[in-house]
PyMOL Python script that loads the backbone (N, CA, C, O; Angstrom):
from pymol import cmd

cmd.read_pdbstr("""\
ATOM      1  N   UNK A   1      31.539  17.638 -16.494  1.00  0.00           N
ATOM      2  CA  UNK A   1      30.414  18.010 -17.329  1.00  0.00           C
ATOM      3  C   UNK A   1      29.742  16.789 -17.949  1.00  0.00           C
ATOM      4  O   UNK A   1      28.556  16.753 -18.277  1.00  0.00           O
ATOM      5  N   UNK A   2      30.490  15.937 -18.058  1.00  0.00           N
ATOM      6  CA  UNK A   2      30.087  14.570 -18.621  1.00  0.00           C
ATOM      7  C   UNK A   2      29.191  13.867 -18.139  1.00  0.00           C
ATOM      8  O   UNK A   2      28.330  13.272 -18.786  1.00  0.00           O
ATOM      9  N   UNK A   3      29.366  13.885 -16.565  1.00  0.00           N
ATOM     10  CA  UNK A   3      28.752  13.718 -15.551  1.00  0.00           C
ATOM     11  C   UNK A   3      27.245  13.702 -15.650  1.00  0.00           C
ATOM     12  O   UNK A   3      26.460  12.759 -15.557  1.00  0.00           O
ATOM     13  N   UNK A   4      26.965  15.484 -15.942  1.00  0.00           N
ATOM     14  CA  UNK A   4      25.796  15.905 -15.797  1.00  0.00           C
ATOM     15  C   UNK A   4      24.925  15.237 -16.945  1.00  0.00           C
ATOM     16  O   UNK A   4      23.830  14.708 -16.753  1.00  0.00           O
ATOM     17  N   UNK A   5      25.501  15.328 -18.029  1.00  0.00           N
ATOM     18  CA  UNK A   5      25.492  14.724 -19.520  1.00  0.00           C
ATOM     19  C   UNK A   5      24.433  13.143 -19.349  1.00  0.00           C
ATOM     20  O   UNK A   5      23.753  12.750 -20.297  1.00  0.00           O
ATOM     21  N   UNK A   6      24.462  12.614 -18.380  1.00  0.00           N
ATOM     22  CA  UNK A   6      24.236  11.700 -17.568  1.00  0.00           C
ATOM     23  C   UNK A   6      23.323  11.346 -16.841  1.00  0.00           C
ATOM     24  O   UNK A   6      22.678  10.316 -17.037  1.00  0.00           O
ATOM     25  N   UNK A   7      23.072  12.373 -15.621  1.00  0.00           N
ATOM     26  CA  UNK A   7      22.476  12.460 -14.240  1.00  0.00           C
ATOM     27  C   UNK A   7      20.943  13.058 -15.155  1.00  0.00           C
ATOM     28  O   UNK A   7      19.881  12.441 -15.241  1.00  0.00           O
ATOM     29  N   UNK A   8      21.233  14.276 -15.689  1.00  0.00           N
ATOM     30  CA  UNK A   8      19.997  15.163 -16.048  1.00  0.00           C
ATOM     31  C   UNK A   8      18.919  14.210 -16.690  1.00  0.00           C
ATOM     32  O   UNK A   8      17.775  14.376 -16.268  1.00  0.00           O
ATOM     33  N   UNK A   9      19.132  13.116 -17.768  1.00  0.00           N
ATOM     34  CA  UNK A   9      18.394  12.568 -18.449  1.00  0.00           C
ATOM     35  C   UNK A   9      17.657  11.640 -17.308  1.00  0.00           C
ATOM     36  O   UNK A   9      16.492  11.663 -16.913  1.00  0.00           O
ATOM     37  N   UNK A  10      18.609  10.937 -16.982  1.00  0.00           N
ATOM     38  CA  UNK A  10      17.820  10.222 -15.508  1.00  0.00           C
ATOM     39  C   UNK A  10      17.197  10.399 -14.798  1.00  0.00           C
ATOM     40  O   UNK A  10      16.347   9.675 -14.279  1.00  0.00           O
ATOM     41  N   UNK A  11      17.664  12.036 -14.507  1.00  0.00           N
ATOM     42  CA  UNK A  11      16.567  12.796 -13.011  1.00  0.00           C
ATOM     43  C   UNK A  11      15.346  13.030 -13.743  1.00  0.00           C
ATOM     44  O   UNK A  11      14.280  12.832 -13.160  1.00  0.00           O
ATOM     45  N   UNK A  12      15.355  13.533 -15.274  1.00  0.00           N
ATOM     46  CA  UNK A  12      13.875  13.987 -16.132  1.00  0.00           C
ATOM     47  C   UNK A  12      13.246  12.475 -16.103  1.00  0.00           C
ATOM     48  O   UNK A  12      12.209  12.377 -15.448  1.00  0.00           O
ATOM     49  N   UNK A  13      13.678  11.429 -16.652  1.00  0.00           N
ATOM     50  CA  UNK A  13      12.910   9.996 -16.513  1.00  0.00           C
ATOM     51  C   UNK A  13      12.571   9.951 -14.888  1.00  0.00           C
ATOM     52  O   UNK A  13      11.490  10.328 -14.436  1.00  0.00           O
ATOM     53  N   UNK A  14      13.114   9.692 -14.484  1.00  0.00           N
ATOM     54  CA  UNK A  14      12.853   9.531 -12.916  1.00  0.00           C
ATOM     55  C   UNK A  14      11.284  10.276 -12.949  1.00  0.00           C
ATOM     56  O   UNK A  14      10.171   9.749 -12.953  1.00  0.00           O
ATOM     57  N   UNK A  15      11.644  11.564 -12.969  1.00  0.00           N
ATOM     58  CA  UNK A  15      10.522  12.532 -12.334  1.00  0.00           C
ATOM     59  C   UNK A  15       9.136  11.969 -13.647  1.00  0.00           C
ATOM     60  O   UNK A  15       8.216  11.266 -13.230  1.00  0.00           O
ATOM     61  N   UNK A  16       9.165  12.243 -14.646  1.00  0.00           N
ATOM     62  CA  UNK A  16       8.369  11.388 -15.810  1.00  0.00           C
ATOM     63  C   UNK A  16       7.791  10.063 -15.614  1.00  0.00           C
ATOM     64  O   UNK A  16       6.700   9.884 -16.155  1.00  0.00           O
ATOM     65  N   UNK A  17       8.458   8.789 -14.739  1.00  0.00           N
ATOM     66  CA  UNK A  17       7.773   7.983 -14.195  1.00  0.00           C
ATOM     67  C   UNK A  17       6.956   8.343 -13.198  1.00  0.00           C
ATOM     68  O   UNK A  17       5.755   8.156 -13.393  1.00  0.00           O
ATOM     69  N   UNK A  18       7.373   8.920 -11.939  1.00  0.00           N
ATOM     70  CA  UNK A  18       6.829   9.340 -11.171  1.00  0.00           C
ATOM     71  C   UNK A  18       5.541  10.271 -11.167  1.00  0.00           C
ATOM     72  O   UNK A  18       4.701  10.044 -10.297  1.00  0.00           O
ATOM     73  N   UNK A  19       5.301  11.397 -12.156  1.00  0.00           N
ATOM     74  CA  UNK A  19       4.002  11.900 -12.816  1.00  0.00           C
ATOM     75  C   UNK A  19       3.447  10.777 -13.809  1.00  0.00           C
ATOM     76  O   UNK A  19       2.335  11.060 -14.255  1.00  0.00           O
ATOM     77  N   UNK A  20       3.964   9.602 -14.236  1.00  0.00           N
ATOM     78  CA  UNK A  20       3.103   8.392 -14.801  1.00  0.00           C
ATOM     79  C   UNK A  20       2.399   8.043 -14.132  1.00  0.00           C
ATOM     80  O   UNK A  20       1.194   8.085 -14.378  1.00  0.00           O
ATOM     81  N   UNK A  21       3.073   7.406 -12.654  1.00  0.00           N
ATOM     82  CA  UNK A  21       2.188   6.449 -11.752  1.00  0.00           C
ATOM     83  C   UNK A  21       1.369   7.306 -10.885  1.00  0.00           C
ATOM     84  O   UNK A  21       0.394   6.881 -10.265  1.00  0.00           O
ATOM     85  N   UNK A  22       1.845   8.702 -10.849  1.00  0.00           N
ATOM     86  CA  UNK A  22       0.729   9.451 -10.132  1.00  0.00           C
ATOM     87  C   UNK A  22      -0.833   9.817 -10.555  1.00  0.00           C
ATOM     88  O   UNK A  22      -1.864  10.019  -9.915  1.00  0.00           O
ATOM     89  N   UNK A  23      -0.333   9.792 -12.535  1.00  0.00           N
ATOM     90  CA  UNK A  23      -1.724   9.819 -13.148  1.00  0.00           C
ATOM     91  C   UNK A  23      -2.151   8.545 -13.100  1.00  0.00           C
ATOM     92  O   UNK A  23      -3.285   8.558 -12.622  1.00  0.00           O
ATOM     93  N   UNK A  24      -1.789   7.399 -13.370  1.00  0.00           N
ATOM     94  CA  UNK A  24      -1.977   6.248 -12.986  1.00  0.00           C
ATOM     95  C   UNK A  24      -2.753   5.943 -11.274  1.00  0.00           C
ATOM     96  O   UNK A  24      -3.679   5.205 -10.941  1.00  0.00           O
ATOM     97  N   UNK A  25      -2.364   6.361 -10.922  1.00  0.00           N
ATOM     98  CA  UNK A  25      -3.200   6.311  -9.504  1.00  0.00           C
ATOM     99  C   UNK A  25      -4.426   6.811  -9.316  1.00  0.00           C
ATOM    100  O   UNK A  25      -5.332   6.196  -8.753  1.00  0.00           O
ATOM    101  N   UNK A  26      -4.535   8.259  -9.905  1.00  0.00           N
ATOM    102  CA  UNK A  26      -5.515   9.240  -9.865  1.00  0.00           C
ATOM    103  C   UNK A  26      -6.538   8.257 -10.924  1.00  0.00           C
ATOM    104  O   UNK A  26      -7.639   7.901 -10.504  1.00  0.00           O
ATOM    105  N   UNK A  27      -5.998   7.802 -12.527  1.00  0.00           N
ATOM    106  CA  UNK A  27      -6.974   6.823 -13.319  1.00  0.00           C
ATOM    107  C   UNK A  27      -7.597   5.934 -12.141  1.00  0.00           C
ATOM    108  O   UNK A  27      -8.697   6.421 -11.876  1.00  0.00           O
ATOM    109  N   UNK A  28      -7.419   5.182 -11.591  1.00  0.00           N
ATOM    110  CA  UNK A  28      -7.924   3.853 -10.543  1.00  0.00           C
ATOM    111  C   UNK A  28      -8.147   4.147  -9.549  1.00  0.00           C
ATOM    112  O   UNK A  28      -7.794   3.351  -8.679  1.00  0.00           O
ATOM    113  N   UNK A  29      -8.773   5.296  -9.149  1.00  0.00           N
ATOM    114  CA  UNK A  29      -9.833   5.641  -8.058  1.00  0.00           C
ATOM    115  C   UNK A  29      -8.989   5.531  -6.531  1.00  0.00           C
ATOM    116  O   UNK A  29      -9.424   5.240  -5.417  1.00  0.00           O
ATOM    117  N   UNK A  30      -7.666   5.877  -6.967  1.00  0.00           N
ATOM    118  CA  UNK A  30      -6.624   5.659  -5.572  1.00  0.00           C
ATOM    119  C   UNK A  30      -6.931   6.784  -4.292  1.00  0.00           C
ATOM    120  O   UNK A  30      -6.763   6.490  -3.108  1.00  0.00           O
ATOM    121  N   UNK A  31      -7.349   7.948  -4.710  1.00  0.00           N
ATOM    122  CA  UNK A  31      -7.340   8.839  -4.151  1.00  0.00           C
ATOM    123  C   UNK A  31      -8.748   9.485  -4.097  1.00  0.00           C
ATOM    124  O   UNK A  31      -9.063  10.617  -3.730  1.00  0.00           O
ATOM    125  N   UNK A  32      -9.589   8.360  -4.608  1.00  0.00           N
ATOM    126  CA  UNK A  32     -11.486   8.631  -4.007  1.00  0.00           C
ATOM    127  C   UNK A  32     -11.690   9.325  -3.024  1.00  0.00           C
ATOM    128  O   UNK A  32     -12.041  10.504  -3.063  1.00  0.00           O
ATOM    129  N   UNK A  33     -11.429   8.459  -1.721  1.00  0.00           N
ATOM    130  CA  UNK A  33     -12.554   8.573  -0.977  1.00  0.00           C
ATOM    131  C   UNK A  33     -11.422   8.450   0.742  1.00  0.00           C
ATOM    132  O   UNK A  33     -11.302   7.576   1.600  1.00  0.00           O
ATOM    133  N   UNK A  34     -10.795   9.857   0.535  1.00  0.00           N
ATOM    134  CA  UNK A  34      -9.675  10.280   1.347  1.00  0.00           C
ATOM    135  C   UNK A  34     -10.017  10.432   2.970  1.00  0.00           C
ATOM    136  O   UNK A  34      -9.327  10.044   3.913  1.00  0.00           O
ATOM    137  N   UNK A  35     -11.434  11.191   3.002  1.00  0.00           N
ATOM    138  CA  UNK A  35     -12.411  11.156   4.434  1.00  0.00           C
ATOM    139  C   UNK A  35     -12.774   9.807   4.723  1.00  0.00           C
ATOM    140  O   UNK A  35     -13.099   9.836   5.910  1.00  0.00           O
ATOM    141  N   UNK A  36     -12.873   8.883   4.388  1.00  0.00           N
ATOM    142  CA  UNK A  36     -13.600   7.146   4.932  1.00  0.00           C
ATOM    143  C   UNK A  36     -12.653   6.527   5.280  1.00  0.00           C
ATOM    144  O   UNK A  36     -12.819   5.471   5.891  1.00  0.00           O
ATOM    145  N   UNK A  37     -10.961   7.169   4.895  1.00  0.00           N
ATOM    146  CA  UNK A  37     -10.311   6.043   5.811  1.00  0.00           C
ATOM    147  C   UNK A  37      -9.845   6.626   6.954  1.00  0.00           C
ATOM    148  O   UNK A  37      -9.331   6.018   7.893  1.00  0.00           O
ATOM    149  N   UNK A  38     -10.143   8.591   6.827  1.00  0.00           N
ATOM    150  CA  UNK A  38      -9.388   8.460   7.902  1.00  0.00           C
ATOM    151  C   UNK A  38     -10.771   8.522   9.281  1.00  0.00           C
ATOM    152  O   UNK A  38     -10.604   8.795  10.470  1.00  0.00           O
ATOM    153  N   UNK A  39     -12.187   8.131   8.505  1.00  0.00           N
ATOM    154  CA  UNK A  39     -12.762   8.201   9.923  1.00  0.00           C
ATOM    155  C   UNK A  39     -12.827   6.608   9.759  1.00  0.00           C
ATOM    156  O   UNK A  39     -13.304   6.170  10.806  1.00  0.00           O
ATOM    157  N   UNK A  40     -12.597   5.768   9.043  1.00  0.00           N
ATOM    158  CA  UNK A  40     -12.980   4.689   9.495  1.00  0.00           C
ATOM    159  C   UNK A  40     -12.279   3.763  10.646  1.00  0.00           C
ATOM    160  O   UNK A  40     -12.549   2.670  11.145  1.00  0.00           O
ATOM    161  N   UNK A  41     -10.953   5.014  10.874  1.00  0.00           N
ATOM    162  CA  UNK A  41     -10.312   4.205  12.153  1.00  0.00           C
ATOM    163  C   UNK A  41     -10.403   4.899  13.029  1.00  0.00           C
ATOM    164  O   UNK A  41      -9.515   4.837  13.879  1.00  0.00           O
ATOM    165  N   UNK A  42     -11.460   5.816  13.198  1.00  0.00           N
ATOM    166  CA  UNK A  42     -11.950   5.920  14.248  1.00  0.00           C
ATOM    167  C   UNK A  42     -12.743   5.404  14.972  1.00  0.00           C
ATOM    168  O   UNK A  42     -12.805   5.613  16.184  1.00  0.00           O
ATOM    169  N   UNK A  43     -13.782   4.329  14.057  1.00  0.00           N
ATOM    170  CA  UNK A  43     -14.686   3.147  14.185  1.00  0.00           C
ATOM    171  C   UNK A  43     -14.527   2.589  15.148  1.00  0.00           C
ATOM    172  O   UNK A  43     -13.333   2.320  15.013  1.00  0.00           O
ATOM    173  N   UNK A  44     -14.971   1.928  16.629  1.00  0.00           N
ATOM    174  CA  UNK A  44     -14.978   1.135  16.779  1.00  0.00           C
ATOM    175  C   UNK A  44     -15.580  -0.138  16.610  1.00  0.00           C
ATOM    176  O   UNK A  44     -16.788  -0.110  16.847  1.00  0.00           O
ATOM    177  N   UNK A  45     -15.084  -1.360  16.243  1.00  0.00           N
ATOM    178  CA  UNK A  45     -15.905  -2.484  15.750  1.00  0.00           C
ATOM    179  C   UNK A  45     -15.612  -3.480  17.171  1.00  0.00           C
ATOM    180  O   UNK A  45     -14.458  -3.858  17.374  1.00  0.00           O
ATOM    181  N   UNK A  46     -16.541  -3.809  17.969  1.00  0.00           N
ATOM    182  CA  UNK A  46     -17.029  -4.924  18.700  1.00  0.00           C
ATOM    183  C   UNK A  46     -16.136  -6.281  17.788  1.00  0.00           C
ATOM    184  O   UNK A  46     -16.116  -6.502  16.577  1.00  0.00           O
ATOM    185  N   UNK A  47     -15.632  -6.829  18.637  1.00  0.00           N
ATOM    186  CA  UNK A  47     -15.450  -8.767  17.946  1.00  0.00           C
ATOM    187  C   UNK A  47     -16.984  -9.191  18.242  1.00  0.00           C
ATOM    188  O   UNK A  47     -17.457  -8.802  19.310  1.00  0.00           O
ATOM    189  N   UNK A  48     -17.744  -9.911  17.430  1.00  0.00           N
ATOM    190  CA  UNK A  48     -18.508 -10.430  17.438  1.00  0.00           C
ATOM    191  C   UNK A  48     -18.423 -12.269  17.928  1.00  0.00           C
ATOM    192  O   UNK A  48     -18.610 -13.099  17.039  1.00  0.00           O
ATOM    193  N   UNK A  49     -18.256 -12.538  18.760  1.00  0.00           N
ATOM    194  CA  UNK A  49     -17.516 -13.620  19.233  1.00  0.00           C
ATOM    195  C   UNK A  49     -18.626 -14.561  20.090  1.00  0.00           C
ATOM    196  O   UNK A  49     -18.261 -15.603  20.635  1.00  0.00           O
TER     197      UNK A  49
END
""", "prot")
cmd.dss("prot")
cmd.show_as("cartoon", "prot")
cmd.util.cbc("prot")
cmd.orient("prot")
């Protein structure tokens, strides 16, 4: 039981960082502009050479 006494506080921090850096991500425009990357590799770009 001691154990758990233990683990639980950790797993709640754990998960509490993890919804930090997710709002953190969402603040800094991480998750804008989700359609432009995935067509931009569809792009082909010529070497200009």
């Amino acid at each position: 039981m001691s154990g758990l006494s233990i683990l639980i506080p950790i797993a709640l921090g754990m998960g509490a960082f993890g919804l930090a850096v997710f709002f953190w991500a969402m603040k800094n425009g991480q998750f804008d502009d989700l359609d432009g990357a995935a067509q931009r590799i569809l792009i082909d770009e010529e070497d200009e050479d």
